[in-house]
Backbone as CSV, one residue per row, in Angstrom:
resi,resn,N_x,N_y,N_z,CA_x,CA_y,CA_z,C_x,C_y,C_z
1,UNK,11.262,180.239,190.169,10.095,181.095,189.996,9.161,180.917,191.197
2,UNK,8.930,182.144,191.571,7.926,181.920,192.882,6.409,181.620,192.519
3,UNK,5.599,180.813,193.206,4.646,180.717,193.184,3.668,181.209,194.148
4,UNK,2.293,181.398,193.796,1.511,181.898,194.474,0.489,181.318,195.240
5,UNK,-0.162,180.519,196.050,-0.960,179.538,196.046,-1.978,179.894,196.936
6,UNK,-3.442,178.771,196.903,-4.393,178.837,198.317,-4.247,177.304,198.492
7,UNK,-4.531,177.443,199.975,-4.569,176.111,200.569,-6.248,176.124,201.111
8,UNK,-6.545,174.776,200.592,-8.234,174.899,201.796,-8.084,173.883,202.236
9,UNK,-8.585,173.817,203.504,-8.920,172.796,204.507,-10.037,172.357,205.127
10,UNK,-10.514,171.841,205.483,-11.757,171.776,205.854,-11.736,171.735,207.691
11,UNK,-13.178,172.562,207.757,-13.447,173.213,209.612,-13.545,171.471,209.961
12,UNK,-12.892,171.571,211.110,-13.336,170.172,212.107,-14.288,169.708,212.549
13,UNK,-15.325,170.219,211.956,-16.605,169.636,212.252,-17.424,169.115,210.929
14,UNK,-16.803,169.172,209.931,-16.889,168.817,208.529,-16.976,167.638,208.281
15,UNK,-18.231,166.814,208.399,-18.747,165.219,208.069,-17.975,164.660,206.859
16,UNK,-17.123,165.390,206.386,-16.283,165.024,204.975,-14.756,164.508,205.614
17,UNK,-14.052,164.924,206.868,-13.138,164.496,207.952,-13.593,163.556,208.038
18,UNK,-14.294,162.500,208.202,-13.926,161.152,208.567,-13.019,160.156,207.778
19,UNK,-12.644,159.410,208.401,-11.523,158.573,207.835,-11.900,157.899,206.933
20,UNK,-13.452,157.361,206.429,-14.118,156.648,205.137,-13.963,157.471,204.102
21,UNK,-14.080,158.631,204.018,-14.582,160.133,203.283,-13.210,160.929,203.060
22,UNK,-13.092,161.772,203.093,-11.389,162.585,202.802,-10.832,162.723,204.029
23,UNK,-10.837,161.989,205.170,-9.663,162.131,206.046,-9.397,163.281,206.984
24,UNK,-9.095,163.346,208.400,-8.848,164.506,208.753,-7.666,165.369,208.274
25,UNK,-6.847,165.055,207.655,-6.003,165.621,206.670,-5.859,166.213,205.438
26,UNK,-6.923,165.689,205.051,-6.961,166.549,203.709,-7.024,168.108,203.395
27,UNK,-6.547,168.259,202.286,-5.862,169.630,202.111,-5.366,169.649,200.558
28,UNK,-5.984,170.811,199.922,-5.828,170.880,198.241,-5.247,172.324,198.064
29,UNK,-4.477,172.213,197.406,-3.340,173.803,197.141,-4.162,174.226,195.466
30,UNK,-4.227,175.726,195.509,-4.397,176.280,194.149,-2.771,176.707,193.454
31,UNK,-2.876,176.885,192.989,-1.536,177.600,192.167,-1.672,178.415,191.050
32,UNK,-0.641,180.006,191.526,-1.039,181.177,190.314,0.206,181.588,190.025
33,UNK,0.311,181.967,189.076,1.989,182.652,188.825,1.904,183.784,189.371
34,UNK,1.031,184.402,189.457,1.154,185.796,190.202,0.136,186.330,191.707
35,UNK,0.831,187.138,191.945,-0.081,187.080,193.278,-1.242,188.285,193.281
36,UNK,-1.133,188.591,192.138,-2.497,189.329,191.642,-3.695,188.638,191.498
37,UNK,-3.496,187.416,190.908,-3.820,186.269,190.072,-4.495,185.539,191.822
38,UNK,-3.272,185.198,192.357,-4.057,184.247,193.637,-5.092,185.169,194.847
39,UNK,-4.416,186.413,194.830,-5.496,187.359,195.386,-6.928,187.407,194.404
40,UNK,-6.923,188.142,193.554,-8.171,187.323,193.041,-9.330,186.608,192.902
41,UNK,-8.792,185.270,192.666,-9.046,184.154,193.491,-9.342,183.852,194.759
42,UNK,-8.015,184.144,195.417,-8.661,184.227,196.950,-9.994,184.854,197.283
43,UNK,-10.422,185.782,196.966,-11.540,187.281,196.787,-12.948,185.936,196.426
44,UNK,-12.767,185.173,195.709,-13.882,184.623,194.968,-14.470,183.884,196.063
45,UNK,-12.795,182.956,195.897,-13.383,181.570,197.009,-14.009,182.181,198.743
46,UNK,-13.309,182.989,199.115,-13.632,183.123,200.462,-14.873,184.011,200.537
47,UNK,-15.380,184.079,199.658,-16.661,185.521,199.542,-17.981,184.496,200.051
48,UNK,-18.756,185.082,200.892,-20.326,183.878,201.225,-20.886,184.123,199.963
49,UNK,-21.332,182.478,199.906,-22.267,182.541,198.472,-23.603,182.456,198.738
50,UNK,-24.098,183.339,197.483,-25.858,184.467,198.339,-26.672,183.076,198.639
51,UNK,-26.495,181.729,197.455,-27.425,180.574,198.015,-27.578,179.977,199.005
52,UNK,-26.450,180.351,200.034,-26.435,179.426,201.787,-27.538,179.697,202.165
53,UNK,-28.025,179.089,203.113,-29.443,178.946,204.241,-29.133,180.060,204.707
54,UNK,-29.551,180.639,205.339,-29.538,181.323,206.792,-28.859,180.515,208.115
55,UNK,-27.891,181.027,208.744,-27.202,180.241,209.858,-26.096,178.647,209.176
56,UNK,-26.238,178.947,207.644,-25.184,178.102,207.229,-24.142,178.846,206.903
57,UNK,-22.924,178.455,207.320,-21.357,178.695,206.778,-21.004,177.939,205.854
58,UNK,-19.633,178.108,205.218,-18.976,177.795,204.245,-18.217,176.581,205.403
59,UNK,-17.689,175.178,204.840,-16.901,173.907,205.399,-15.982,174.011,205.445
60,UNK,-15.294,174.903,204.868,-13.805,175.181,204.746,-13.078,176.201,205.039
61,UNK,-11.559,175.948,205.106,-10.923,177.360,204.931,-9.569,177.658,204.524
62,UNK,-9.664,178.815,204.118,-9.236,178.854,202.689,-7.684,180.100,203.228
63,UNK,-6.582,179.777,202.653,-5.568,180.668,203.501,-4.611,180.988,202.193
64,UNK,-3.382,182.129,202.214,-2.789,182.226,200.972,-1.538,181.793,201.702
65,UNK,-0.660,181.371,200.483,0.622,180.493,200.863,1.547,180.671,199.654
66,UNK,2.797,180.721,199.325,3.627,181.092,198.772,4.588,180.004,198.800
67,UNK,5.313,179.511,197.661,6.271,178.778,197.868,7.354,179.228,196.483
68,UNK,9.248,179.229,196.946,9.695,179.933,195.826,10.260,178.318,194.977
């Protein structure tokens, strides 16, 4: 059965990359049975949320990925 997934990562300038904290590696997968389902989703997570500052971005990023 194929799956549908997001991967996020965090931008390289992300004070959460250090090696005390989650590592420059870190990386967390979503998983959907359908790719209606992970589009979706995708739509949510990657959307700016109205509470940021002005001249703040989102730390991460967020990509779709498939595995069968």
């Amino acid at each position: 059965m194929k799956q549908y997934g997001i991967r996020i990562r965090l931008l390289g300038n992300n004070p959460l990359r250090l090696p005390h904290l989650l590592g420059e590696d870190w990386e967390s997968f979503r998983w959907y049975a359908s790719e209606e389902a992970r589009d979706c989703a995708y739509t949510d997570i990657v959307k700016r949320i109205p509470y940021y500052r002005e001249g703040d971005d989102p730390a991460q990023v967020a990509s779709k990925v498939e595995r069968d």
